[in-house]
BATOR-493435 format. One record per residue (C-alpha): residue number from 1; residue in one letter; chain; x, y, z. Coordinates in Angstrom, 3 decimals, always signed. Each point is the difference from the previous one (the first is absolute). Example, Ala and Ser with C-alpha at 12.3 -4.5 7.8 and 13.67 -1.06 7.14 Angstrom:
  pos  code  unit         x         y         z
    1     A     A   +12.300    -4.500    +7.800
    2     S     A    +1.370    +3.440    -0.660
//
This chain:
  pos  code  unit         x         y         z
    1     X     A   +34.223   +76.042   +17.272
    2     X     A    -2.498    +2.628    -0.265
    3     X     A    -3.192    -0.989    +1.725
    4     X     A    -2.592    -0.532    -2.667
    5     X     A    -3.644    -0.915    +1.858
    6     X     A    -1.084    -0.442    +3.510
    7     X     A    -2.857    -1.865    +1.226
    8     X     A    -0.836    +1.039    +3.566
    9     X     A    -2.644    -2.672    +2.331
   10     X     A    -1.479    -1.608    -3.135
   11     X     A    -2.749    -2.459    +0.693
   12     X     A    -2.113    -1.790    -2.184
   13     X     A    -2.793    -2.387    +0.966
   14     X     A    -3.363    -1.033    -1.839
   15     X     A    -3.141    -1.172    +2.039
   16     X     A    +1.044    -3.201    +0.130
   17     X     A    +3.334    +0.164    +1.194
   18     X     A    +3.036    +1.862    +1.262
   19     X     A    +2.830    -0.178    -2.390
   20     X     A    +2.640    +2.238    +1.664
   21     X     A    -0.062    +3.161    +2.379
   22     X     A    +2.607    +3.150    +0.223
   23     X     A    +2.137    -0.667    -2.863
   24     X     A    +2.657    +2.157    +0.190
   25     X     A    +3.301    +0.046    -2.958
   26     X     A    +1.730    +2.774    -1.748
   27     X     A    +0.740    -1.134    -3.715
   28     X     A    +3.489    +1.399    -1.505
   29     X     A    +0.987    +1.325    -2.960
   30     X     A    +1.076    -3.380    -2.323
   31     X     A    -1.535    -2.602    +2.437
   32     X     A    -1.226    -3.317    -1.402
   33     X     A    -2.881    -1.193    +2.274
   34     X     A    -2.169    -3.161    -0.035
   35     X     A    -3.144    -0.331    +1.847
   36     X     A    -0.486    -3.636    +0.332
   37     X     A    -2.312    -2.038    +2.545
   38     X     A    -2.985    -2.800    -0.364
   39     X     A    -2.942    +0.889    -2.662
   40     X     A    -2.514    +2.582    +2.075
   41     X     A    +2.655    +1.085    +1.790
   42     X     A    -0.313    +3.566    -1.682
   43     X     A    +2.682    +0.327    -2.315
   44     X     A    -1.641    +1.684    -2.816
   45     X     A    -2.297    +2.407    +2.432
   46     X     A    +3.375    +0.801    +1.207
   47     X     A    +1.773    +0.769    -3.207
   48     X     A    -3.118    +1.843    -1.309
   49     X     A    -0.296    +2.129    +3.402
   50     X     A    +3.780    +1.112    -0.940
   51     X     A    -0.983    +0.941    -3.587
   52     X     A    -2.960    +2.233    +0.782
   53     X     A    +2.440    +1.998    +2.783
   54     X     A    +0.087    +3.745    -0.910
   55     X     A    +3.657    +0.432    -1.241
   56     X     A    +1.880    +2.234    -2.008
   57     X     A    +1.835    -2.868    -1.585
   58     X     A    -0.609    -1.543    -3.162
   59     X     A    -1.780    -3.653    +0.672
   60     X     A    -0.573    -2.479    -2.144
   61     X     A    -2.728    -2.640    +1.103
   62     X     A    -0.678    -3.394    -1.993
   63     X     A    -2.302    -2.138    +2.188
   64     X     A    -1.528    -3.546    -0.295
   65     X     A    -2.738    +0.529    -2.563
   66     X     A    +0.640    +1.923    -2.794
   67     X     A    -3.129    +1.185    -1.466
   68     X     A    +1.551    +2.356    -2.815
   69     X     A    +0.765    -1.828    -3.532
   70     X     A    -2.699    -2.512    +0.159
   71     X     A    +0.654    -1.581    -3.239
   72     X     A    +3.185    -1.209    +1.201
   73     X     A    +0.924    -2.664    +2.004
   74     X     A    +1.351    +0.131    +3.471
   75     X     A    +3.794    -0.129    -0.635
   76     X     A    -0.686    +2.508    -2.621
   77     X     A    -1.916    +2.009    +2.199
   78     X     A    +2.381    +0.128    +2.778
   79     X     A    +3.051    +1.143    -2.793
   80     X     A    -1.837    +2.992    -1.464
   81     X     A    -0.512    +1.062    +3.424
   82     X     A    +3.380    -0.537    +1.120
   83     X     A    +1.495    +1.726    -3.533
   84     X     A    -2.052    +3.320    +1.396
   85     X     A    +0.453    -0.388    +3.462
   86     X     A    +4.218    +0.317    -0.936
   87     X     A    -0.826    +2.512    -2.347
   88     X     A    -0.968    +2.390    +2.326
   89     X     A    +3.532    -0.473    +2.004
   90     X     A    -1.885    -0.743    +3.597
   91     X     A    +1.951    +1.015    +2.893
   92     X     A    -2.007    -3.149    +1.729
   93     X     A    -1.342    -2.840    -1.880
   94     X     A    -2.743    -2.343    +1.793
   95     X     A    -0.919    -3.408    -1.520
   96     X     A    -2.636    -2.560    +1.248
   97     X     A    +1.245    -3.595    -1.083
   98     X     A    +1.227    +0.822    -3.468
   99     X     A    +1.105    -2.935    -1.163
  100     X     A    -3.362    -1.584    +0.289
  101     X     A    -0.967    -1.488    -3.452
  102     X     A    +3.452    +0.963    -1.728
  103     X     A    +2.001    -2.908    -2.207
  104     X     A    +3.118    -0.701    +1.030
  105     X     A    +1.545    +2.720    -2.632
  106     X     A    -2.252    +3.034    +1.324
  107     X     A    +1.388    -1.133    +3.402
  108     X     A    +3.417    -0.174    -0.671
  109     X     A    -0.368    +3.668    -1.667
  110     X     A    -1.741    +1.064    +2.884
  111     X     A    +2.698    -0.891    +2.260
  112     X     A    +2.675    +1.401    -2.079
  113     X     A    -2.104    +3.249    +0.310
  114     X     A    -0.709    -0.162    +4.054
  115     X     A    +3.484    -0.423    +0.355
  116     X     A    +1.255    +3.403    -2.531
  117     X     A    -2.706    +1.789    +1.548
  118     X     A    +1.835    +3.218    +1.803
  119     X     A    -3.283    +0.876    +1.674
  120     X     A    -1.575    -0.931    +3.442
  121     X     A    -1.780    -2.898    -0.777
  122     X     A    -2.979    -2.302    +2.507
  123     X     A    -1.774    -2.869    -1.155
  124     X     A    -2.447    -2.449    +1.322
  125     X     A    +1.692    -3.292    -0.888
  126     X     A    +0.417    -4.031    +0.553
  127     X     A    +2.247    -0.269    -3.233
  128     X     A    +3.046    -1.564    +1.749
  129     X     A    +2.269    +1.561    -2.569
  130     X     A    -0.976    +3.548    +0.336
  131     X     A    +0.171    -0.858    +3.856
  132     X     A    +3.474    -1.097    -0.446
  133     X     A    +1.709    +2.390    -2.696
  134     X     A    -1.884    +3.447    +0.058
  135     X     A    -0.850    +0.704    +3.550
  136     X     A    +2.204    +0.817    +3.167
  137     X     A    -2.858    +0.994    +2.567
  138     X     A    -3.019    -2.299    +1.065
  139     X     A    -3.578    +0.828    +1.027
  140     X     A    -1.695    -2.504    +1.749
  141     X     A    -3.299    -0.518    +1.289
  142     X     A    -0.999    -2.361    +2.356
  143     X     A    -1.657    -0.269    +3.021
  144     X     A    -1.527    +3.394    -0.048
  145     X     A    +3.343    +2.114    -0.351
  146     X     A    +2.682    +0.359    -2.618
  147     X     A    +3.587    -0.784    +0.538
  148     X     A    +2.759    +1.608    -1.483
  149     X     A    +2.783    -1.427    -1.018
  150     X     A    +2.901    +1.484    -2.266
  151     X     A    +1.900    -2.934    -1.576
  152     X     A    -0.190    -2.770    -2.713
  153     X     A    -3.371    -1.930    +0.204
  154     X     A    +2.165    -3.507    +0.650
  155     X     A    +1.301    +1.502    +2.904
  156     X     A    -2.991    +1.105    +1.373
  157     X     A    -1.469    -3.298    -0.252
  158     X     A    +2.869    -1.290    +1.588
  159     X     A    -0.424    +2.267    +2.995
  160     X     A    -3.516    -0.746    +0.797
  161     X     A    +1.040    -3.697    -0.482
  162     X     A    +2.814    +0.007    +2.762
  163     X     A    -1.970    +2.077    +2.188
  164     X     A    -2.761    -2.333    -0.217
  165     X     A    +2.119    -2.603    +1.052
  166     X     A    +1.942    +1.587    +2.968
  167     X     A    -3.404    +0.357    +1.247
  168     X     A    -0.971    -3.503    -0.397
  169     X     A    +2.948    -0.717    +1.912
  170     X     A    -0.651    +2.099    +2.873
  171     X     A    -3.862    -1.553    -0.123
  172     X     A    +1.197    -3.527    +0.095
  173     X     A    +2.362    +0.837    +3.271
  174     X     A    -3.096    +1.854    +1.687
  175     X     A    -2.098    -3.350    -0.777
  176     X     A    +2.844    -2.158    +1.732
  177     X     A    +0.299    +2.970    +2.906
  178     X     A    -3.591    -0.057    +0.533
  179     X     A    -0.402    -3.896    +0.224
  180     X     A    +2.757    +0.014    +2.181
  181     X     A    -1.551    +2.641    +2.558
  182     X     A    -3.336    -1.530    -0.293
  183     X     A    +1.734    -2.880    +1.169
  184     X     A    +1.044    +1.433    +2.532
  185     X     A    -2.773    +1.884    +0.759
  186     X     A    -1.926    -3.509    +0.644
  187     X     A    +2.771    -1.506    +2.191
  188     X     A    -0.123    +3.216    +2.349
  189     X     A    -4.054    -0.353    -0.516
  190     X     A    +0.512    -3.978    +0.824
  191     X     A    +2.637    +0.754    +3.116
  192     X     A    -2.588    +2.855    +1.685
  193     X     A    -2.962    -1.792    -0.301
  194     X     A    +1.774    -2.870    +1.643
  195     X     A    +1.356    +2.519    +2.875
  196     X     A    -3.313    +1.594    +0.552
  197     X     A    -1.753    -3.253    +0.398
  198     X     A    +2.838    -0.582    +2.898
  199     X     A    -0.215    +3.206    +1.434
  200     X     A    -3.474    -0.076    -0.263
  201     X     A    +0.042    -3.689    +2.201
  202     X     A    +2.362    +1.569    +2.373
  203     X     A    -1.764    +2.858    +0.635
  204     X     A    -3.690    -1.791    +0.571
  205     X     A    +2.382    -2.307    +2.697
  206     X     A    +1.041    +3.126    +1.773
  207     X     A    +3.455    -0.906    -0.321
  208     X     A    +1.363    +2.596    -2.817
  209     X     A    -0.455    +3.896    -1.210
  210     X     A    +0.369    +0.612    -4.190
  211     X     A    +3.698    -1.013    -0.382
  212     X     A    +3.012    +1.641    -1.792
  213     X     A    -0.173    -2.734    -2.332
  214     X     A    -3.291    +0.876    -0.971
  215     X     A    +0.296    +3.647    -0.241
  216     X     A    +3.193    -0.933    -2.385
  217     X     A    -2.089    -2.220    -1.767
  218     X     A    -2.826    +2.707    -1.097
  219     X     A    +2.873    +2.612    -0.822
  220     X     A    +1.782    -2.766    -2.468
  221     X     A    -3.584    -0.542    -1.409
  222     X     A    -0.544    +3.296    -0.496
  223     X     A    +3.495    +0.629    -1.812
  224     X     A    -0.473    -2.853    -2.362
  225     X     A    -3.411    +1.473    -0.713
  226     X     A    +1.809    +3.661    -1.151
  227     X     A    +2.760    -1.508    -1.942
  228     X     A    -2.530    -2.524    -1.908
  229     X     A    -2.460    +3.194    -0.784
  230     X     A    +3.179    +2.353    -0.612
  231     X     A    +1.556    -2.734    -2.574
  232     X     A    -3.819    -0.427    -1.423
  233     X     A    -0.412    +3.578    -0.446
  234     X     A    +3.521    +0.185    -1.781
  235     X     A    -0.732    -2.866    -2.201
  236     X     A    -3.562    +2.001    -1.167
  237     X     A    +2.543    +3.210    -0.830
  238     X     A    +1.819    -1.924    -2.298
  239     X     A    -2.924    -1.904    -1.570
  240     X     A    -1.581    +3.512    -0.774
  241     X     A    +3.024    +1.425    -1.599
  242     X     A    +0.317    -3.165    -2.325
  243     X     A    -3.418    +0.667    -0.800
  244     X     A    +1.311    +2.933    -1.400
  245     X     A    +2.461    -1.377    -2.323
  246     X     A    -2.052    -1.965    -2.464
  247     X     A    +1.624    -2.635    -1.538
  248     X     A    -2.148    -2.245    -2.660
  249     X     A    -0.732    -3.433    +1.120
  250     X     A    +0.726    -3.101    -2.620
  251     X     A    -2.075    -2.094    -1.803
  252     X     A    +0.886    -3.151    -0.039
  253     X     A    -3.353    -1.188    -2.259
  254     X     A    -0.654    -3.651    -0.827
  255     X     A    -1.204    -1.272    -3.673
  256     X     A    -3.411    -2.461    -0.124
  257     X     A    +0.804    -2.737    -2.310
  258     X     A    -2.396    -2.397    +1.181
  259     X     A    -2.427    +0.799    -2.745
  260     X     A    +2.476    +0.848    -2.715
  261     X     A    +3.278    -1.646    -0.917
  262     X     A    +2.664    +2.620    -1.317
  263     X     A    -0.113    -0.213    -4.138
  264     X     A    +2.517    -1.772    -1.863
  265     X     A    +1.927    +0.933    -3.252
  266     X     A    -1.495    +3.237    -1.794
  267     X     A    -2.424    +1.341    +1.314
  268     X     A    +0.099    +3.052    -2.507
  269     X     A    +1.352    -0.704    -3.507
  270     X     A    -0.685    +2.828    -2.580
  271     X     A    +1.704    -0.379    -4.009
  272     X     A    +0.176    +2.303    -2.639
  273     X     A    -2.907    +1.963    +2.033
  274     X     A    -1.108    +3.693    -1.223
  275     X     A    -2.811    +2.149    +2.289
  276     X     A    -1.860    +3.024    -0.416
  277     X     A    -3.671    +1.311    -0.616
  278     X     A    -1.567    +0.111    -2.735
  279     X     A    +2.130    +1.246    -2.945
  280     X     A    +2.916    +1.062    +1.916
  281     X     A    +2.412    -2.470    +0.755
  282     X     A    +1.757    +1.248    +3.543
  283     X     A    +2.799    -3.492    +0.709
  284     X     A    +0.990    -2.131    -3.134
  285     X     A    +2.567    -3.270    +0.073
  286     X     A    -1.045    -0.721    +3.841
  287     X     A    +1.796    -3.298    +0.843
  288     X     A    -0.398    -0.375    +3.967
  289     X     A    +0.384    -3.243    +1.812
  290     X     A    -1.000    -0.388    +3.621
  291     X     A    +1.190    -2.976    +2.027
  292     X     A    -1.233    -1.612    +2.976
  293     X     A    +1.165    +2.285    +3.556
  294     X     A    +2.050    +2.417    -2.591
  295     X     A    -0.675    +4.086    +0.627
  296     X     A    +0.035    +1.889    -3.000
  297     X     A    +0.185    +3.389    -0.180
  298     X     A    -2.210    +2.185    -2.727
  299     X     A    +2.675    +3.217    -0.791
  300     X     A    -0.340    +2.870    -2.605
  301     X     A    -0.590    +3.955    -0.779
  302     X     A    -3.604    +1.176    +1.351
  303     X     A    -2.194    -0.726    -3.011
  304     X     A    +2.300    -2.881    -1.317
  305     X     A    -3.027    -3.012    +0.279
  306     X     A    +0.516    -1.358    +3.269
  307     X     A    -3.551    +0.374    +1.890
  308     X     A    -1.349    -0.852    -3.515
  309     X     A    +2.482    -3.017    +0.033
  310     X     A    -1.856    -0.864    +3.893
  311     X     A    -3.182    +0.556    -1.480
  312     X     A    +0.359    -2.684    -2.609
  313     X     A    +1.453    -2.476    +2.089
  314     X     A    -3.677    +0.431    +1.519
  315     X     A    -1.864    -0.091    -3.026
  316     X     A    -1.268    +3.334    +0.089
  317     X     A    -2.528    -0.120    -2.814
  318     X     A    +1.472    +3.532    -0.928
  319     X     A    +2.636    -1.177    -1.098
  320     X     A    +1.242    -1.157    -3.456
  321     X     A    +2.529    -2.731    +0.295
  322     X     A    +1.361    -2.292    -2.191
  323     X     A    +2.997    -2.968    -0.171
  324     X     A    +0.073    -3.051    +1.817
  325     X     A    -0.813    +0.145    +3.802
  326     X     A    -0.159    -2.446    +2.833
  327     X     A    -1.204    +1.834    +3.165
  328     X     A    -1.897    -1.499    +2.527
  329     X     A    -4.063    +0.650    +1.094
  330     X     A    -0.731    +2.537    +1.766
  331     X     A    -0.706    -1.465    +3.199
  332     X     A    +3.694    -1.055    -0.232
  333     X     A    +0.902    +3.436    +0.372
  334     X     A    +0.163    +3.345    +2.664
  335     X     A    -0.067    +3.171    -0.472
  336     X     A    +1.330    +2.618    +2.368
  337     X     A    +0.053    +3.610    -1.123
  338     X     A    +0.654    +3.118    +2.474
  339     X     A    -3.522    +0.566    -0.021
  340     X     A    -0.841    -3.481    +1.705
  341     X     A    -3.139    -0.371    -2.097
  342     X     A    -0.818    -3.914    +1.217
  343     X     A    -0.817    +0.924    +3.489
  344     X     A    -3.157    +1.069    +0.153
  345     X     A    -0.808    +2.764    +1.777
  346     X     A    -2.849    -0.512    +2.777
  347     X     A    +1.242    -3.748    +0.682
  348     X     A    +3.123    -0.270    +3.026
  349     X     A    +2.923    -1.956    +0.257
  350     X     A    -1.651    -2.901    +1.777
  351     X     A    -2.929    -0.288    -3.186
  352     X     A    +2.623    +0.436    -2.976
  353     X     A    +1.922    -3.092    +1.234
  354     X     A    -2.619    -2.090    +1.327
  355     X     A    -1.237    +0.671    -3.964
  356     X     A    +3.285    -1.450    -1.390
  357     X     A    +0.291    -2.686    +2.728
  358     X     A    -3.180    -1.105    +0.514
  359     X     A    +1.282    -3.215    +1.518
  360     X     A    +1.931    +1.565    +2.898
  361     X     A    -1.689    +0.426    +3.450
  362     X     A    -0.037    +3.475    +1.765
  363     X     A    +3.150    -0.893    +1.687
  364     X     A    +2.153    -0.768    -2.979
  365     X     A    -1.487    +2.825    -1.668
  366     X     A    +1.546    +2.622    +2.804
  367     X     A    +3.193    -2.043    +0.033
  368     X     A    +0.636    +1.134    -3.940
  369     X     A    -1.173    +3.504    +0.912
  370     X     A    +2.234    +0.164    +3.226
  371     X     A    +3.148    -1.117    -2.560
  372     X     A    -1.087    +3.500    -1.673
  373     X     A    -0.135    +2.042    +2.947
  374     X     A    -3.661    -0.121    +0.453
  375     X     A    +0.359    -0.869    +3.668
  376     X     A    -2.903    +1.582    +1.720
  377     X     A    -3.695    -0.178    -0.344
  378     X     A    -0.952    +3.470    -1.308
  379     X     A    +3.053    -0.826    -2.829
  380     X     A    -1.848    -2.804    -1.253
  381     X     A    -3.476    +1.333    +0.021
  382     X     A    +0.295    +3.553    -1.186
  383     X     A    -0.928    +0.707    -3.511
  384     X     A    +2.236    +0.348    -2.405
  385     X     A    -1.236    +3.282    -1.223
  386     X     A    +1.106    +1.284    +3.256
  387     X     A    +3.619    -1.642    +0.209
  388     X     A    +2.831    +1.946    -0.936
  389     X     A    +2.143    -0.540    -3.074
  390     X     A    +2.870    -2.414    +1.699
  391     X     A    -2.722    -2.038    +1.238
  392     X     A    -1.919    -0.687    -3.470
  393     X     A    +3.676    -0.983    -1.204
  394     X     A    -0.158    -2.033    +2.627
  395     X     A    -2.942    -1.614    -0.419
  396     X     A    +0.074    -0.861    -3.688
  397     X     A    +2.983    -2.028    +0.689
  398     X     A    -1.238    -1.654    +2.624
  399     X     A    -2.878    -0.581    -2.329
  400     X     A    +2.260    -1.798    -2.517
  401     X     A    +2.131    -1.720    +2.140
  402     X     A    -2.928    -1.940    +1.597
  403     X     A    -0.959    -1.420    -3.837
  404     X     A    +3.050    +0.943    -1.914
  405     X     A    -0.208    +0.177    -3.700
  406     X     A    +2.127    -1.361    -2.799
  407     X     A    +0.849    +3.123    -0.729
  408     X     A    -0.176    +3.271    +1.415
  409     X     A    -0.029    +3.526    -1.917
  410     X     A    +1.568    +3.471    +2.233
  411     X     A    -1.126    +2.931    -1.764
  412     X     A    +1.982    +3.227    +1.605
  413     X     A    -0.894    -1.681    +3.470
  414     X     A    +2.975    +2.397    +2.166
  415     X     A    -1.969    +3.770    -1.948
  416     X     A    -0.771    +1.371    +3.278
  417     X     A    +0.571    -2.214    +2.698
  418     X     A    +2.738    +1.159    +2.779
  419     X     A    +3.352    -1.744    +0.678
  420     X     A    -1.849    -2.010    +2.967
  421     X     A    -2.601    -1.696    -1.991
  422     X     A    +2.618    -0.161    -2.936
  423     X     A    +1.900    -2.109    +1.877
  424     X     A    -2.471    -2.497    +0.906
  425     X     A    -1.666    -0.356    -3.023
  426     X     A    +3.970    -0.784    -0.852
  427     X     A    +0.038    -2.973    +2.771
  428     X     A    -3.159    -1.703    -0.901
  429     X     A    +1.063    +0.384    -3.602
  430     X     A    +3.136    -2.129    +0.259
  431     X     A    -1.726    -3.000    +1.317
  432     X     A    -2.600    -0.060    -2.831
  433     X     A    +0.301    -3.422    -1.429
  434     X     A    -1.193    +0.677    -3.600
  435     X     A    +1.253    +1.984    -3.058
  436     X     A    -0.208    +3.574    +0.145
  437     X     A    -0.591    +2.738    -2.934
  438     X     A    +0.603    +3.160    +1.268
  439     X     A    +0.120    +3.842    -1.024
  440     X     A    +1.687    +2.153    +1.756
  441     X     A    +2.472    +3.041    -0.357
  442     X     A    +1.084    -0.009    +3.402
  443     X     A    +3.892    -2.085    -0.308
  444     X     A    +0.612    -0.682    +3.370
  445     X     A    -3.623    -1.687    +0.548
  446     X     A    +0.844    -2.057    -3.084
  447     X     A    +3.311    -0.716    +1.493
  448     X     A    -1.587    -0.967    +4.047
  449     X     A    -3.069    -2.779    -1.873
  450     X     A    +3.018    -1.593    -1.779
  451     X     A    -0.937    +0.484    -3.811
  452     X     A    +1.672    -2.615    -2.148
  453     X     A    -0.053    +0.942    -3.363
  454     X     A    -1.260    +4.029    -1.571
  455     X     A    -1.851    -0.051    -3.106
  456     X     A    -1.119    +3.488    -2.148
  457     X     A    +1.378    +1.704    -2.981
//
């Protein structure tokens, strides 16, 4: 294939970090790239570097934020651009996370269109189905370099996965080497000491020169001393290079439920119910039922009533509702939205739970945290204006699973975070104890937190 681009020693860092050096990659004609890696990693700096190359191709560039059409919203947004971004036939098409606030039938149509598309296409992306149907090369960033890897994103993950664990392997037969010539080290330590201290007697009685034995005895010292700093120096190799390979670590989060018994029976019941503000009427004939540990799903077209839907359930004195509805008080239910708004900003870790367990000492309060990664000390008392996205996700949940509410409200919570933090926010999800109302358009999220029943129109 013809080649298309080439990026010669590209480097990007900000004054606050390094997030890769001497990025090198030639881009083909009719190449399907993702760049994928942890938020901050420099994804979109990347992708935006690439669209402001001087080429004589035609580029098309939709990025993050869309500032054009402001009267529309930002599935809208994102389909006018795309609708002129094809119309000019690009020879290379560059997206930053476009399915970020589309419905499930703007995705779908998206996808159908990645995959037709004839042109040379990168995008910035933790949408597991574009990763799995419309790319074949990856870009990722990680550790201060990008890897390249040409293949299907499953395999990929596979890869790192097995390599990881040969690794491990090798690590755990160093550890058993290297207790084994320590060992060994202290019995040749143990025997020369004791042959000294004879030779040493002999010697003071006139009776002996330094023996063979002991001159054996410092050279088998000295051995087990090389092999035990050669194995140690080994092991330290391999440790580095599975620093390299970053695999996510699990959460295995526990639920307080001292304070709160889960709910029983409904815990949402909504008949003949009709929204909207003022004299427009948005939802009419709204008959929702929420039981007691049951995860509902909120689905529907962008514009189709569902925040207004979320903002009734929380009497939102906006909103114009009427019908019969059972819902329970406020402080019965959380809200988490991809924005994070109930942590606030200039308070850490350690203050926002010690405010929603005000009974638990210091101890039990860096237990919870530690169950949500928040191991060391400048984790738990850094602001939370200056932690990064993963770690508000992280945070809020940790908030809510130390008082957990009856029910708890996800508004878009996966817009914007990477596959890494996606994933966790996944694990702690699944052991929430209550019921769940959630709105999402991302399927395969929907699928991981175990949604029981899907209700829109």
């Amino acid at each position: 294939m013809a080649n298309l681009l080439q990026i010669q020693n590209f480097s990007l860092s900000f004054p606050h970090k390094v997030c890769f050096d001497n990025f090198s990659a030639h881009i083909s004609q009719g190449d399907r790239i993702a760049i994928i890696g942890r938020n901050g990693s420099g994804k979109s700096s990347l992708l935006k570097a690439i669209a402001q190359m001087d080429t004589s191709i035609v580029t098309a560039y939709i990025p993050q934020i869309i500032t054009d059409f402001e009267t529309c919203s930002g599935g809208e947004k994102f389909n006018r651009a795309l609708s002129i971004a094809l119309g000019s036939n690009p020879d290379l098409m560059l997206l930053d996370e476009p399915t970020n606030h589309l419905d499930t039938h703007n995705r779908s149509g998206l996808l159908r269109k990645l995959m037709s598309y004839g042109g040379t296409l990168i995008v910035v992306t933790h949408d597991r189905e574009i990763l799995r149907n419309c790319v074949d090369v990856l870009w990722h960033i990680d550790n201060g370099k990008v890897t390249i890897f040409r293949g299907k994103y499953d395999d990929y993950m596979k890869e790192l996965q097995t390599k990881h664990q040969s690794l491990m392997r090798q690590v755990d037969l160093l550890r058993d080497q290297e207790k084994d010539a320590h060992r060994s080290l202290m019995k040749e330590q143990e025997r020369a000491a004791k042959s000294k201290a004879a030779g040493q007697k002999k010697v003071s009685n006139r009776k002996w020169m330094k023996s063979v034995g002991d001159l054996k005895a410092m050279k088998a010292e000295v051995s087990q001393g090389s092999k035990l700093k050669a194995i140690t120096r080994k092991k330290q190799d391999l440790l580095g290079q599975l620093e390299q390979i970053h695999l996510p670590k699990v959460i295995v989060p526990r639920f307080n439920l001292s304070a709160q018994k889960a709910a029983q029976g409904a815990i949402v019941s909504i008949c003949g119910g009709a929204i909207g503000y003022g004299d427009t009427s948005i939802w009419s004939n709204i008959d929702l039922s929420v039981h007691s540990s049951e995860r509902v799903a909120l689905v529907g077209r962008n514009g189709s009533g569902k925040t207004t839907l979320i903002r009734a359930i929380l009497n939102d004195p906006k909103v114009i509702k009427t019908g019969d509805w059972h819902i329970p008080p406020l402080k019965d239910i959380g809200v988490l939205d991809q924005h994070y708004k109930t942590l606030p900003l200039h308070r850490s870790a350690l203050e926002i739970i010690s405010e929603v367990a005000p009974e638990w000492s210091h101890a039990e309060i860096r237990r919870h945290l530690n169950d949500f990664l928040f191991r060391k000390n400048e984790e738990t008392s850094e602001a939370v204006e200056n932690l990064s996205g993963g770690e508000r996700a992280r945070l809020s949940l940790a908030q809510i699973a130390a008082h957990p509410p009856k029910l708890l409200i996800l508004d878009e919570i996966t817009n914007n975070l990477d596959l890494e933090t996606c994933d966790h926010v996944i694990q702690i999800l699944r052991e929430y104890p209550g019921s769940m109302i959630v709105v999402s358009h991302d399927e395969t999220f929907l699928e991981e937190i175990k949604i029981d029943k899907y209700y829109g129109r």
